[in-house]
Backbone as a printed PyTorch tensor [residue, N CA C, xyz], in Angstrom:
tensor([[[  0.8330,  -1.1730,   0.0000],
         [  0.0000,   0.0000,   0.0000],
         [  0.8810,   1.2400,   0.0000]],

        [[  0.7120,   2.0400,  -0.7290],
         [  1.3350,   3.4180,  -0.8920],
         [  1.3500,   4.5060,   0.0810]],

        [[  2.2050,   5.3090,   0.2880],
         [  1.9210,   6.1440,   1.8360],
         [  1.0230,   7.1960,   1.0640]],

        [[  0.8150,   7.5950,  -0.1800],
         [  0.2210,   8.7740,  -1.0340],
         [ -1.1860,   8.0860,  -1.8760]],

        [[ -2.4500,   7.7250,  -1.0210],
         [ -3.0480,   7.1880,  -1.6170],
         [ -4.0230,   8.0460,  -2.9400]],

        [[ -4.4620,   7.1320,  -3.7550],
         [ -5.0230,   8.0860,  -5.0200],
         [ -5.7620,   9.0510,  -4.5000]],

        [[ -6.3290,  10.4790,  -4.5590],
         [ -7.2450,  11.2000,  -4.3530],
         [ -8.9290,  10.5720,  -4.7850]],

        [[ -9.8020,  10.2250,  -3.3890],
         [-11.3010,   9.6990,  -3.9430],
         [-12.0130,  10.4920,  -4.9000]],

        [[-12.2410,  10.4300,  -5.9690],
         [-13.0450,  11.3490,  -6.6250],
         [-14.2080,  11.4230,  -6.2620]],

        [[-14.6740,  12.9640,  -6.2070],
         [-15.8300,  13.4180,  -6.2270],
         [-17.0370,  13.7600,  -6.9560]],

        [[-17.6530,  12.8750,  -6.2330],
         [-18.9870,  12.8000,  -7.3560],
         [-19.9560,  14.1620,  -7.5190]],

        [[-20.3090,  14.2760,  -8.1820],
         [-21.1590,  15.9930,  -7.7830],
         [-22.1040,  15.6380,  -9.0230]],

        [[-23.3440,  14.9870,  -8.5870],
         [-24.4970,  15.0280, -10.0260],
         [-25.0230,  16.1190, -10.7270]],

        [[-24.4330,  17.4330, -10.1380],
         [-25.1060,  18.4980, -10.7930],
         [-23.6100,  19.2760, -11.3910]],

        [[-22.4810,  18.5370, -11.6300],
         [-21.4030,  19.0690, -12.5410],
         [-21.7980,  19.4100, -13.7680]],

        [[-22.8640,  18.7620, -14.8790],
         [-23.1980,  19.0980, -16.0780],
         [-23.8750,  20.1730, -15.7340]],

        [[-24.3670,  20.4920, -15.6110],
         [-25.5170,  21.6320, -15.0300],
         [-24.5680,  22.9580, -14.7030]],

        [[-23.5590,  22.6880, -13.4590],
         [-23.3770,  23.9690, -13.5260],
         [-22.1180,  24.8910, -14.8190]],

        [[-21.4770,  23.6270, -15.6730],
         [-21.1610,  23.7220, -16.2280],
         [-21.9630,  24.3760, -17.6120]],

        [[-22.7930,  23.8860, -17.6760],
         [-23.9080,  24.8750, -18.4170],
         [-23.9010,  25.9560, -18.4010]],

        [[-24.4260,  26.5560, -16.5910],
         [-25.0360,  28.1340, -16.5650],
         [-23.1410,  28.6930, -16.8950]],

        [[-21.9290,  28.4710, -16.0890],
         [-20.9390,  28.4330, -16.2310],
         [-20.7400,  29.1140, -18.2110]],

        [[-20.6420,  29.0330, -18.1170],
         [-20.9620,  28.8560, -20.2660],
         [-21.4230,  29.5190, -20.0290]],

        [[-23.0070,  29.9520, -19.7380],
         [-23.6670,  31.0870, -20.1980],
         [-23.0410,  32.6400, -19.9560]],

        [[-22.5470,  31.8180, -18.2960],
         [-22.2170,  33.6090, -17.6380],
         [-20.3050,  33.8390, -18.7260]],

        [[-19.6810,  32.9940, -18.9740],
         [-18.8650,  33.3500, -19.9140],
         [-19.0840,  33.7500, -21.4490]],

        [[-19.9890,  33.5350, -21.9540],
         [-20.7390,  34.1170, -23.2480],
         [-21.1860,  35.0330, -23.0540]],

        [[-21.8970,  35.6930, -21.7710],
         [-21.9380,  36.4050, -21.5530],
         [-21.2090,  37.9390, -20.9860]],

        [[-20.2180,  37.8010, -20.4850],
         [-18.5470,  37.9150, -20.3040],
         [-17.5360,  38.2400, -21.9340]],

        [[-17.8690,  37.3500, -22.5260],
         [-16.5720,  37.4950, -23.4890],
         [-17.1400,  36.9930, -24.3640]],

        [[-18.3570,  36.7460, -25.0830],
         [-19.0970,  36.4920, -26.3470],
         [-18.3280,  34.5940, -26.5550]],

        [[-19.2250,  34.1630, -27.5790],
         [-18.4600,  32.5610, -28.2690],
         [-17.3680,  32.3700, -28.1720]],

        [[-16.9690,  34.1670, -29.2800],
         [-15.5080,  33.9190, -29.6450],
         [-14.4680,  33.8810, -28.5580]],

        [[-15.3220,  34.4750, -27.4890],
         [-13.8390,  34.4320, -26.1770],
         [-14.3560,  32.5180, -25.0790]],

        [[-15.1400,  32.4230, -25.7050],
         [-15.4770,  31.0960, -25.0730],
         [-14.4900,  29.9070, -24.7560]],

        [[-14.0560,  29.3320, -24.0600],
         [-12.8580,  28.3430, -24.0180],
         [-13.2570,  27.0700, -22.6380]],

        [[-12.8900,  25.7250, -23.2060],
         [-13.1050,  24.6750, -22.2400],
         [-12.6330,  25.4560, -20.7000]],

        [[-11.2830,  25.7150, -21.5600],
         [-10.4180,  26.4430, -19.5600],
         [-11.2870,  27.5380, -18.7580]],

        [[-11.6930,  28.3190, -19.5810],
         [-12.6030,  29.3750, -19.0570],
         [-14.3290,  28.9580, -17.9950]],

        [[-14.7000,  28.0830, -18.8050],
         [-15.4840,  27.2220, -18.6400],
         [-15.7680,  26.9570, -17.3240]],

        [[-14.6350,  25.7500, -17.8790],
         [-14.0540,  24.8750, -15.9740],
         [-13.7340,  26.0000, -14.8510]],

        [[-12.9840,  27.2810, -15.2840],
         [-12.2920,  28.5980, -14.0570],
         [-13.9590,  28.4860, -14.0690]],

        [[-15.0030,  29.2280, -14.5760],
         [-15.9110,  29.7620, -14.1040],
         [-17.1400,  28.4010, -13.2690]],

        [[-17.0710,  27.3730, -13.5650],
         [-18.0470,  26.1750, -13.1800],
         [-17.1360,  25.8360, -12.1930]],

        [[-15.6020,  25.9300, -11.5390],
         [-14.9310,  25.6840, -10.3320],
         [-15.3210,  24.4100, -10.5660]],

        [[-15.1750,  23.7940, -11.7320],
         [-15.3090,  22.2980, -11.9440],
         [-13.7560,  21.7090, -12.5260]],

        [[-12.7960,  20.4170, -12.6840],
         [-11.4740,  20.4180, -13.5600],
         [-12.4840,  20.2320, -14.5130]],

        [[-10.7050,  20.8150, -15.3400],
         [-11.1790,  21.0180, -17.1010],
         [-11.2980,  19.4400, -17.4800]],

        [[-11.0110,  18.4980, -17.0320],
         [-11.0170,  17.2080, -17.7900],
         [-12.5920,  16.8750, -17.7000]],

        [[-13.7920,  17.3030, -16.9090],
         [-14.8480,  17.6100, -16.7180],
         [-15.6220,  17.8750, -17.7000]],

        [[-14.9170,  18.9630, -18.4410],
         [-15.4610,  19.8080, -19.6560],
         [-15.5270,  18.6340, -20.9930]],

        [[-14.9370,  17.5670, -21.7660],
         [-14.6120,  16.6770, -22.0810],
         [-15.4410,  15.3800, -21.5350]],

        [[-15.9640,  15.4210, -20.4090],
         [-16.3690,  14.0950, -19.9790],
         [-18.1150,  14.5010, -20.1800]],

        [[-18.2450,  15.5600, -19.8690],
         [-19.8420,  16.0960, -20.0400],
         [-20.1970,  16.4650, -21.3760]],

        [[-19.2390,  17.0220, -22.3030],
         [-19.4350,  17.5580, -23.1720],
         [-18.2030,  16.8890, -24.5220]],

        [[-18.7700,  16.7120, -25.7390],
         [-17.7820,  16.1770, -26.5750],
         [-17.1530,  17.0740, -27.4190]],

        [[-17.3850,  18.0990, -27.2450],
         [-17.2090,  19.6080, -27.5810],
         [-17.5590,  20.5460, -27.2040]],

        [[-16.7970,  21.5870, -27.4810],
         [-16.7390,  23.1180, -26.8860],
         [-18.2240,  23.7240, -27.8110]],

        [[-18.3350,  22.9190, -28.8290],
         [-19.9770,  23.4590, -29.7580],
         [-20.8980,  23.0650, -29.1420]],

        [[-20.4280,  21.3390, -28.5020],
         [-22.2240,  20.6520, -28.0460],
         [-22.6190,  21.8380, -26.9310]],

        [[-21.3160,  22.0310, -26.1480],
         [-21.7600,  22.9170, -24.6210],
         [-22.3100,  24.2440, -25.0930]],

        [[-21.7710,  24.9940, -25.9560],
         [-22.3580,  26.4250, -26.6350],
         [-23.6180,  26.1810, -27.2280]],

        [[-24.3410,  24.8420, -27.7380],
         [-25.0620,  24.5870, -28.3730],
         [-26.1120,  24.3820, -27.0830]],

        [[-25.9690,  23.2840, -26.0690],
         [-26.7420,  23.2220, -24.9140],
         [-27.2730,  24.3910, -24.1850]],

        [[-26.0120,  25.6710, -23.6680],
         [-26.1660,  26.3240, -23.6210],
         [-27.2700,  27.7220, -23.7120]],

        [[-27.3110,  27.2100, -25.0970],
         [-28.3360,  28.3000, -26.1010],
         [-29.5090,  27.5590, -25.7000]],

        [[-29.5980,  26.3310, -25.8100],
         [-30.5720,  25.4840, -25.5470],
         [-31.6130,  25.9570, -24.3530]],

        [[-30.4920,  26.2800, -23.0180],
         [-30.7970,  26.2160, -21.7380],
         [-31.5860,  27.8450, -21.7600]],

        [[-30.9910,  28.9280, -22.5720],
         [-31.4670,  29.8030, -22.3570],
         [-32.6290,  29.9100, -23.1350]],

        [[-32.6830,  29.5100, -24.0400],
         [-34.0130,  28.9790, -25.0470],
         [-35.3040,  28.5630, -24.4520]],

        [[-35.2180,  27.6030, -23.3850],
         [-35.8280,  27.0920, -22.6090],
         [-36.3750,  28.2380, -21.2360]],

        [[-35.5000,  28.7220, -20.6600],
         [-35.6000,  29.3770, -19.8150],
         [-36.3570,  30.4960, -20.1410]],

        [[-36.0160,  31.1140, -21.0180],
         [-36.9600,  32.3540, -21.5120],
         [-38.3670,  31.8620, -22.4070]],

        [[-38.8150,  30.6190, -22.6660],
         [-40.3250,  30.2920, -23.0370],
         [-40.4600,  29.7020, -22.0620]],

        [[-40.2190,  28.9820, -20.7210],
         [-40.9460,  28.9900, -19.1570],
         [-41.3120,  30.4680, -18.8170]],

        [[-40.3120,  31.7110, -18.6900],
         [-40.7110,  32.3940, -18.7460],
         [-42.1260,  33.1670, -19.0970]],

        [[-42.1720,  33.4670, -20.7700],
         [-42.9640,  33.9370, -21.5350],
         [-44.4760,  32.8200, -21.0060]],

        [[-44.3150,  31.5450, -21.0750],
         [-45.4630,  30.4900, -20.5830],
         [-45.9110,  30.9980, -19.4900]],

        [[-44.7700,  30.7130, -18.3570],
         [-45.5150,  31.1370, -17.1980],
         [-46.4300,  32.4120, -16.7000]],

        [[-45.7220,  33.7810, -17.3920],
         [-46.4980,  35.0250, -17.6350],
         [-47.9470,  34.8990, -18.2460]],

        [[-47.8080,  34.2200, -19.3670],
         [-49.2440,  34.2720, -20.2950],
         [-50.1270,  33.5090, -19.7820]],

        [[-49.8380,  32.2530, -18.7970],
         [-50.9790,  31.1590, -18.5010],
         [-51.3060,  31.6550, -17.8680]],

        [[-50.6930,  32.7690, -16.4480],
         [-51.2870,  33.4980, -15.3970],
         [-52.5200,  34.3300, -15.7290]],

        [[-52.1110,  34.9620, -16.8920],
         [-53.1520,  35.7670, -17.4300],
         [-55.0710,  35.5170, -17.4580]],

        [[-55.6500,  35.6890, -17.4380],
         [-57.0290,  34.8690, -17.3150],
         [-58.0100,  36.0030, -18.7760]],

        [[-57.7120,  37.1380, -18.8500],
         [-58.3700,  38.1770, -19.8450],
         [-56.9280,  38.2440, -20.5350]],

        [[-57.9540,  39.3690, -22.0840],
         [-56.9750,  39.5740, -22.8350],
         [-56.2130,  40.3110, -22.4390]],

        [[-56.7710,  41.7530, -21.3310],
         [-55.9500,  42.8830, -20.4170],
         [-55.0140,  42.1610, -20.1680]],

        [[-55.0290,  41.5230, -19.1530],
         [-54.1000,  40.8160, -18.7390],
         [-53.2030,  39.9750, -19.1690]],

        [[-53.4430,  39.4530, -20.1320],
         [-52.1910,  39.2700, -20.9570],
         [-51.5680,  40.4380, -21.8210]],

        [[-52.2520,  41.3120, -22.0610],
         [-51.8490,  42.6880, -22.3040],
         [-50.0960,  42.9670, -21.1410]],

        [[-50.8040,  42.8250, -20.1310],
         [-50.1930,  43.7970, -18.5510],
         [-49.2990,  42.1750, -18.9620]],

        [[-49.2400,  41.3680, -19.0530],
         [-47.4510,  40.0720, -19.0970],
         [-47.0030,  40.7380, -19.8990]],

        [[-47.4400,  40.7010, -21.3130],
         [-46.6480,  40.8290, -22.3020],
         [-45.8340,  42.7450, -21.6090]],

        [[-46.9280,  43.3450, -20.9070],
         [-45.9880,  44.5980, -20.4970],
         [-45.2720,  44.4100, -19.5060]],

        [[-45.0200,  43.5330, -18.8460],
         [-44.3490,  42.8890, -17.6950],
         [-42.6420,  42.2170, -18.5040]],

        [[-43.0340,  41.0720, -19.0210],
         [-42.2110,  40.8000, -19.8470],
         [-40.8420,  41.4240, -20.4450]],

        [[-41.7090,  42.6180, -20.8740],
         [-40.4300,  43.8730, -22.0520],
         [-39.9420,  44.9990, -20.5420]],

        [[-40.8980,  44.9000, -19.8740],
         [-40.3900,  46.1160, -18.6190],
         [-39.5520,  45.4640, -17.4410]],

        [[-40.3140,  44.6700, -17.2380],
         [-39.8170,  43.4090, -16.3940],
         [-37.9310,  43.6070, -16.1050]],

        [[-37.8210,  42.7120, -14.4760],
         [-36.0500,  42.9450, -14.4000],
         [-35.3060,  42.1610, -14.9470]],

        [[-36.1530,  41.0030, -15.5620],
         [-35.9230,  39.5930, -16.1530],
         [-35.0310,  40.3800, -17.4850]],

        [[-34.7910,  41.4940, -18.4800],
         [-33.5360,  41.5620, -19.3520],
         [-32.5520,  42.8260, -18.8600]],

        [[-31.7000,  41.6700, -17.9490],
         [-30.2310,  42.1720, -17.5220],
         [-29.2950,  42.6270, -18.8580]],

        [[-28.4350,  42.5110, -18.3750],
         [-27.2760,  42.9790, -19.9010],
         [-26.7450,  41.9330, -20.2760]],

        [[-26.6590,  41.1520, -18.6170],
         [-26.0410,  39.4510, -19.1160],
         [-26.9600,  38.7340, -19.9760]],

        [[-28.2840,  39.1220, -19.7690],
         [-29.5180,  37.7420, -20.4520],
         [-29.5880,  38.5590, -21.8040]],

        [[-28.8480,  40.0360, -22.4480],
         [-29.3070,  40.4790, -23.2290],
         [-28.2670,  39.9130, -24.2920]],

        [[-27.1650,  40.3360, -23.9200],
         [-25.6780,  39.8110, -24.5220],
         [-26.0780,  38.3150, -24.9380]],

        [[-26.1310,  37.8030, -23.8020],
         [-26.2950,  36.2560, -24.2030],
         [-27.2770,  35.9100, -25.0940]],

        [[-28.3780,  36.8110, -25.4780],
         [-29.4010,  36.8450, -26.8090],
         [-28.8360,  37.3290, -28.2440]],

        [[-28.1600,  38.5480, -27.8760],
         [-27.0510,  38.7480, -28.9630],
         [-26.4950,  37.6270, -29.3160]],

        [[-25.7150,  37.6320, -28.5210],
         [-24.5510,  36.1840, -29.1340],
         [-25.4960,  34.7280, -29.5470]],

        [[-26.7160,  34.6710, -28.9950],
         [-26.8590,  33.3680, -29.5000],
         [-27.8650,  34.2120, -31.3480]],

        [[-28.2600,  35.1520, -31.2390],
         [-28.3890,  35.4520, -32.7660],
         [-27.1870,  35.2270, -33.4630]],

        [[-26.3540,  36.0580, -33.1480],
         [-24.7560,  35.9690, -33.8070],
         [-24.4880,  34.2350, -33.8340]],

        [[-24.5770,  33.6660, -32.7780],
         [-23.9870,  32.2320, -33.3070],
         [-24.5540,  31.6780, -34.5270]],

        [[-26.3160,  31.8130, -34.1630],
         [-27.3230,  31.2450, -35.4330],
         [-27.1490,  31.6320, -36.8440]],

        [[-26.3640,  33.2670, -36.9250],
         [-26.3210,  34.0950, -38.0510],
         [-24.8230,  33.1470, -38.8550]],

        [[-23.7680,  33.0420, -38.1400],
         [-22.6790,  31.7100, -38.5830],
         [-22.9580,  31.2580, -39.0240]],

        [[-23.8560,  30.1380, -38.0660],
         [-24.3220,  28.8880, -38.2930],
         [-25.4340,  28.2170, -38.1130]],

        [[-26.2530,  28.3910, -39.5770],
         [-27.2480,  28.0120, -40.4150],
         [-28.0110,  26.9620, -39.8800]],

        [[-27.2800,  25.9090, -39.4830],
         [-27.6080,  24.4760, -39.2400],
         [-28.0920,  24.9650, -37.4130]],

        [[-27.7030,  25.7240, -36.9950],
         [-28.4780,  26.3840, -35.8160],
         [-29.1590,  26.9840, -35.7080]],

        [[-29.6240,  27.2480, -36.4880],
         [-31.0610,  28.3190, -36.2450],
         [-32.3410,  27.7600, -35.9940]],

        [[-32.0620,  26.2680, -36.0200],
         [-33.0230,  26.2180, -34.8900],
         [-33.8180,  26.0900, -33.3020]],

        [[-32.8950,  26.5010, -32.7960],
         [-32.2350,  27.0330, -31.2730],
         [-33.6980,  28.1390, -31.1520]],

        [[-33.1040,  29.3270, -32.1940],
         [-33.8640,  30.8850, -32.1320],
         [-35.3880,  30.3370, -32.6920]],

        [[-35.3030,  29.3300, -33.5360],
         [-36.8680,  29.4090, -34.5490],
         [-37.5060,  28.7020, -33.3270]],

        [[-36.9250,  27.6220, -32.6390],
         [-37.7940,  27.3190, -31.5000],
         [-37.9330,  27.9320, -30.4130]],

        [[-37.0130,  28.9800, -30.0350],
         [-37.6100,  29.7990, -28.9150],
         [-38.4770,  30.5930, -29.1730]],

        [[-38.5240,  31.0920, -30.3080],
         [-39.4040,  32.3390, -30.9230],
         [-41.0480,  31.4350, -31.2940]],

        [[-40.8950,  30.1830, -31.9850],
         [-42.4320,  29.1430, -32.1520],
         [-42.8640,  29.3120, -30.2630]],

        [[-41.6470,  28.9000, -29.5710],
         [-42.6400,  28.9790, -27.7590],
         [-43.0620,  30.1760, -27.4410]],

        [[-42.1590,  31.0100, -27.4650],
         [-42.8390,  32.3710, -27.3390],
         [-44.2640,  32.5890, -28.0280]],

        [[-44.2960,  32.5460, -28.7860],
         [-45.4120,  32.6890, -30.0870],
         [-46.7540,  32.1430, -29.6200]],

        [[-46.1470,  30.5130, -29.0440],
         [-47.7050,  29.6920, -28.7200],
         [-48.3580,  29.7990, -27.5150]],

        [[-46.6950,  30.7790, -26.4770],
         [-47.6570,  31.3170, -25.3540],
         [-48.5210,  32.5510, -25.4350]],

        [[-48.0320,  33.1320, -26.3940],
         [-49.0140,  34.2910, -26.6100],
         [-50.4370,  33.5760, -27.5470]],

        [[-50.1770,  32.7970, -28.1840],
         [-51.8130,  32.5980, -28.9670],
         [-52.5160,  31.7410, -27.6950]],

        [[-52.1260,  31.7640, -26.3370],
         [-52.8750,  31.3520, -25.5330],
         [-54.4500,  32.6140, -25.4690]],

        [[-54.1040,  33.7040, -25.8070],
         [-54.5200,  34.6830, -25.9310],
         [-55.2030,  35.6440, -26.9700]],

        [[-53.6750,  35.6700, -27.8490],
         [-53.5650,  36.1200, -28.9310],
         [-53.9090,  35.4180, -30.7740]],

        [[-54.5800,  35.5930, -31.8660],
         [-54.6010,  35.5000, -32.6350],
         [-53.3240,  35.1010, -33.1750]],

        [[-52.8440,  34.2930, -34.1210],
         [-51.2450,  34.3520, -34.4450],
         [-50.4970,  35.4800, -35.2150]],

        [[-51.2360,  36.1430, -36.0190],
         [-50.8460,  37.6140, -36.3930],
         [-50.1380,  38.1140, -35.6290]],

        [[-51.3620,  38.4970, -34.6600],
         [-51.1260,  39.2680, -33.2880],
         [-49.8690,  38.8420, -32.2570]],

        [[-49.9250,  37.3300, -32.4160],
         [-48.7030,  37.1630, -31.4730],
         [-47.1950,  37.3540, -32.1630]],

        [[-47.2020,  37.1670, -33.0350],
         [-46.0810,  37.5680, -34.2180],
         [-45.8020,  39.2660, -34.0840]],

        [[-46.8840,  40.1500, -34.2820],
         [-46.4620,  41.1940, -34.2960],
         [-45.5910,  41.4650, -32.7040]],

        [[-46.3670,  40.7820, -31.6880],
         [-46.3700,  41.1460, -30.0260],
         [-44.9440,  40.7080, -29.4580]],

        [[-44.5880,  39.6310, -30.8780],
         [-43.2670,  38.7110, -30.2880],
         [-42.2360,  39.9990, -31.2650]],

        [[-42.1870,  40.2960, -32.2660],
         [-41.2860,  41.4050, -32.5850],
         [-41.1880,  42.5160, -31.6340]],

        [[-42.7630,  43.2600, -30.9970],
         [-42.4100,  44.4810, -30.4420],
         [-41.3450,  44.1650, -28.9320]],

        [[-41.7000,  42.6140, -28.4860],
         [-40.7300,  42.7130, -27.2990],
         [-39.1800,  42.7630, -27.9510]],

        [[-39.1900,  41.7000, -28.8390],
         [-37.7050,  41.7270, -29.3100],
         [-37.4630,  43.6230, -29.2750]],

        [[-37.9430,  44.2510, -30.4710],
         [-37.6430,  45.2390, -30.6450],
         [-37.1700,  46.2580, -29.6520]],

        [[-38.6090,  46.0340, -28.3600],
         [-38.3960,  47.2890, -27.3090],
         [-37.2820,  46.7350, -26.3710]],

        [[-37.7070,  45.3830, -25.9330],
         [-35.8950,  44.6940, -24.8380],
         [-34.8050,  45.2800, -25.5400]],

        [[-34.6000,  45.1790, -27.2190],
         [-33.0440,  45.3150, -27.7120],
         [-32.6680,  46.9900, -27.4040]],

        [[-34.1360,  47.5580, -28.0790],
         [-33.7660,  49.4850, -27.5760],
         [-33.7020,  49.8330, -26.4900]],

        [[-33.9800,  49.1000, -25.3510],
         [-33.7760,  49.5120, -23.9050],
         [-32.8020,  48.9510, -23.8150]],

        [[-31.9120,  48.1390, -23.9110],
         [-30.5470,  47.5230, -23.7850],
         [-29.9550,  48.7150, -24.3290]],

        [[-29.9920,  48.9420, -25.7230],
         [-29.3670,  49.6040, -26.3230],
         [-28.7380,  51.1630, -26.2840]],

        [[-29.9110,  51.9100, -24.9450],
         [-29.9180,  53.4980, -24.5140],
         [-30.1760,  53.1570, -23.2430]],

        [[-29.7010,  54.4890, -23.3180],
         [-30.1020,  54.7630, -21.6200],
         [-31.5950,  55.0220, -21.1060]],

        [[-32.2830,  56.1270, -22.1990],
         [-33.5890,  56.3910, -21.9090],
         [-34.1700,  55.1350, -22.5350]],

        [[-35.1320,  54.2700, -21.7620],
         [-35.6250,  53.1210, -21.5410],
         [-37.2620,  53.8540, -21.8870]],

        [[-37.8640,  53.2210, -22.7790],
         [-39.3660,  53.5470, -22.7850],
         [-40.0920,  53.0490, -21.9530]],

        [[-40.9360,  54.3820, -21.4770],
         [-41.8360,  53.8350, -20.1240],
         [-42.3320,  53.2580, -20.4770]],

        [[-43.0120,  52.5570, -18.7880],
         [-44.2720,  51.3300, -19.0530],
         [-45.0470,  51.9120, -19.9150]],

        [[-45.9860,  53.0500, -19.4840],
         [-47.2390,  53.5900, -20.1050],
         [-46.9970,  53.5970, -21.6650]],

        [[-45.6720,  53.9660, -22.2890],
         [-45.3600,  54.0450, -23.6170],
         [-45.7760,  52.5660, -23.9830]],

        [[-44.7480,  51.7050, -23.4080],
         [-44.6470,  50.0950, -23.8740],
         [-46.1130,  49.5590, -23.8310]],

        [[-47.1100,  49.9870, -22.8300],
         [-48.2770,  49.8260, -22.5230],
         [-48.8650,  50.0730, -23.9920]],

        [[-49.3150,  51.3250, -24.0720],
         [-49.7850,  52.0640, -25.2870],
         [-49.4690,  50.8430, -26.5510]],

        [[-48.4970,  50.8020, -26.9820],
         [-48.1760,  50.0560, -27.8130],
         [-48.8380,  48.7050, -28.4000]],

        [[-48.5660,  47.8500, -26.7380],
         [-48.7340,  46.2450, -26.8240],
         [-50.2550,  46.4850, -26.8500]],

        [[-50.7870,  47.2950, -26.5700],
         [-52.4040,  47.2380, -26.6180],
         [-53.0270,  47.8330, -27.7160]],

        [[-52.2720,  48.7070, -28.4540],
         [-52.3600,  48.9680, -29.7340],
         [-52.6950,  47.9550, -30.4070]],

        [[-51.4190,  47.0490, -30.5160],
         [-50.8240,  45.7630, -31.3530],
         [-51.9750,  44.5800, -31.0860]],

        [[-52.3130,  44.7870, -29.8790],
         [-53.4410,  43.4810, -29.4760],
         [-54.5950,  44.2980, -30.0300]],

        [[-55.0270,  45.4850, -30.6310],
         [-56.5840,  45.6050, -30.8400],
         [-56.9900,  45.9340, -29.5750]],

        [[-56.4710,  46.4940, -28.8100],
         [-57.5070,  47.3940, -27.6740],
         [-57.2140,  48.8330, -27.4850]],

        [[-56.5510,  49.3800, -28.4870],
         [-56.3890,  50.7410, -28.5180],
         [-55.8950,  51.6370, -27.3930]]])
């Protein structure tokens, strides 16, 4: 028997996982292009041989990734719209939604970059076409599909211009709008 016995490895069932959000908050940080297994592992405080055992590439994890936020933002959009019980009120989500604290700079970036990844690469776009179909079918919980199409651009539109400036359009503006867009003037 050796006086230096092997180190027991540690099991941790939620290593894929945090290796995930890990990824996000570095895409978010330093876009794809600054994306790296090492970076990864520094930010998930997971070893890099980790990165490799969960993932068979630095694409599947950027790809999951997008996945995770894909997902996360139509629970989102779902959970807002099912609450709703009238059309007002899905009016007041969808104004919740775009006003809402839910788009940080990190969750905004990380929407950037996953357009930018999709805009690359072709064979990904369907990441965005399926977050944008969930978005879509939580609003025709409500909404006409026209209507939810137009309702799913004005958030894109108003989240990216409030990212984008400083002066942020008020609720009452964003209000005005989404109720425009829904036919209640």
């Amino acid at each position: 028997m050796s006086d230096n016995p092997r180190p027991r490895r540690r099991h941790d069932p939620d290593r894929r996982e945090k290796i995930i959000l890990a990824a996000l908050d570095v895409i978010a940080q330093l876009g794809v292009a600054g994306t790296t297994h090492r970076r990864v592992a520094e930010a998930a405080e997971v070893p890099l041989g980790s990165m490799t055992y969960h993932f068979a590439s630095l694409e599947e994890l950027i790809i999951e990734a997008f996945t995770r936020l894909d997902r996360s933002l139509s629970t989102y959009y779902w959970d807002m719209l099912q609450a709703a019980k009238t059309r007002d009120e899905a009016c007041e989500a969808v104004v919740d939604i775009i006003c809402g604290n839910r788009w940080t700079d990190s969750y905004m970036t990380q929407l950037f970059e996953l357009y930018a990844f999709a805009a690359r690469r072709p064979e990904m776009r369907h990441i965005l076409s399926n977050w944008m179909a969930r978005s879509r079918q939580a609003m025709e919980l409500h909404f006409p599909p026209h209507v939810a199409r137009a309702l799913d651009a004005v958030i894109e539109g108003v989240t990216i211009h409030n990212m984008a400036t400083k002066d942020h359009l008020p609720q009452d503006e964003v209000r005005a709008m989404v109720r425009a867009v829904a036919g209640l003037g």
